[in-house]
C-alpha positions in Angstrom: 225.4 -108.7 -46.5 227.1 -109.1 -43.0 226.6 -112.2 -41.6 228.0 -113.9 -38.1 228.2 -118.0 -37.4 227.9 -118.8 -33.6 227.3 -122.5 -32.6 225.3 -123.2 -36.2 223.2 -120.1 -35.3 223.4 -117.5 -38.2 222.6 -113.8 -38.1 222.3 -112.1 -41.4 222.0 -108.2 -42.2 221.5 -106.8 -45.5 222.4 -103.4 -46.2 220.3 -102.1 -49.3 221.5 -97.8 -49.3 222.6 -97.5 -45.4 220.8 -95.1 -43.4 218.6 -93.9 -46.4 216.2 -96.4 -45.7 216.8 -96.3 -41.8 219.9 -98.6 -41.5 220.9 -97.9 -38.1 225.0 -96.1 -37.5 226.2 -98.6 -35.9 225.4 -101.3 -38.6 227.1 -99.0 -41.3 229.9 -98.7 -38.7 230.5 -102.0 -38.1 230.4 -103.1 -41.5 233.3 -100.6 -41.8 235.2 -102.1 -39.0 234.6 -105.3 -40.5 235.9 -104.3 -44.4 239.1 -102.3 -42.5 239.7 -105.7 -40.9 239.7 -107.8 -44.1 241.3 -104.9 -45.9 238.8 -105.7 -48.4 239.7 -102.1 -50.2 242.4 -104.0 -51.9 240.1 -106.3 -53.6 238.3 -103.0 -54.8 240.7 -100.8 -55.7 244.0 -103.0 -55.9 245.6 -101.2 -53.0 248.8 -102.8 -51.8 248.4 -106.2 -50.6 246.7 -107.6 -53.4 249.1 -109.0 -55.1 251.1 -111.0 -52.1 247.3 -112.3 -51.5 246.6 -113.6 -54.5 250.3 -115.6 -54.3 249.7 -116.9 -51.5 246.0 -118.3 -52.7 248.3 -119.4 -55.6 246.7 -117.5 -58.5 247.7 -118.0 -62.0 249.2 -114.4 -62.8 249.6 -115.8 -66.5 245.9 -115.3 -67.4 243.6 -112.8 -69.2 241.7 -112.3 -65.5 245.5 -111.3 -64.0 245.8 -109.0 -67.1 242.1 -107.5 -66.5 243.6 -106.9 -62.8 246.1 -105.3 -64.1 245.0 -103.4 -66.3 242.2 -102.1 -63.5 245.2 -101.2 -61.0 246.8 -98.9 -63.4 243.6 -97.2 -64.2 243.3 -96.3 -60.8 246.8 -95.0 -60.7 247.9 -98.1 -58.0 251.8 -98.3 -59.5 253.2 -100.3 -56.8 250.6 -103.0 -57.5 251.0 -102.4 -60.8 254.7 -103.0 -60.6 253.8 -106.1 -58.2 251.6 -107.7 -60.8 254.1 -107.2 -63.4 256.9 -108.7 -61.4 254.5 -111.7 -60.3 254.6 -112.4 -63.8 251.3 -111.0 -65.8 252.2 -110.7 -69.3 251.9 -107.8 -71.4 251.1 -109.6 -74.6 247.0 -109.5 -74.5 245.7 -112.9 -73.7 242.0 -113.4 -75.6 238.9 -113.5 -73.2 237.5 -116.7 -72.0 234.8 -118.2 -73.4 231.5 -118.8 -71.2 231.7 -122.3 -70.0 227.4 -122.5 -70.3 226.3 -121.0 -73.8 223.9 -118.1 -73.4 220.8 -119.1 -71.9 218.8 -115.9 -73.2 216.9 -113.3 -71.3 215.5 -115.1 -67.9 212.1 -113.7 -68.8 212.3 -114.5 -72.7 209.3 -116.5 -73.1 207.5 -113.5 -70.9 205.4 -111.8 -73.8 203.6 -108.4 -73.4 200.5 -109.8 -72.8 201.8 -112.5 -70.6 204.2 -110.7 -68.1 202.9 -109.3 -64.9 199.3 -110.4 -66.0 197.7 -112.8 -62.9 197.2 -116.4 -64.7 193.8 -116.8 -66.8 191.0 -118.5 -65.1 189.3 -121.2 -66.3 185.5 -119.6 -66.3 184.3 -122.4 -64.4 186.8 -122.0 -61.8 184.9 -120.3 -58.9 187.7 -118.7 -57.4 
């Protein structure tokens, strides 16, 4: 989704597969210019940067999310972040997993039976329509 905010007045694009389904270049282009801006590769890939970001947003580096970070930078073979992250202060001792805050709320279609799903509503036989 790229989106743009000018006096209230909001235009919205949304890129499903690019030029596939007849994105035109200069959309795919400018979304480029736009992610090259933010540097938003970092927040992918944990390219340098990262870490001095998520200081500055004052991020606890002492959690299980700081060790899943972690543990994805060195994955990807990022070693200065790694290093970076490790001197922020992630520990190495594995923190457990949080637990959902909302207990599972089952599949959203779970009450959706075979003869039920994608079937148009019964009609009453006295309904004319």
């Amino acid at each position: 989704m790229l989106s743009i905010a000018i006096d209230c007045h909001i235009k919205e694009v949304e890129d499903y597969v690019g030029s596939w389904e007849g994105m035109p270049a200069v959309i795919t282009e400018l979304e480029d210019e736009v992610d090259a801006f933010a540097q938003t590769q970092r927040w992918i890939d944990g390219s340098e940067g990262l870490v001095q970001v998520l200081q500055e947003e004052k991020f606890n580096f002492r959690t299980f999310e700081a060790q899943v970070m972690l543990k994805e930078a060195a994955s990807r073979g990022r070693t200065t972040t790694v290093h970076e992250f490790l001197g922020a202060g992630v520990p190495l001792e594995p923190k457990p997993a949080p637990k959902p805050e909302e207990p599972d709320m089952g599949v959203p279609f779970g009450g959706c039976g075979l003869a039920q799903c994608g079937q148009p509503p019964s009609r009453d036989a006295t309904d004319p329509h």
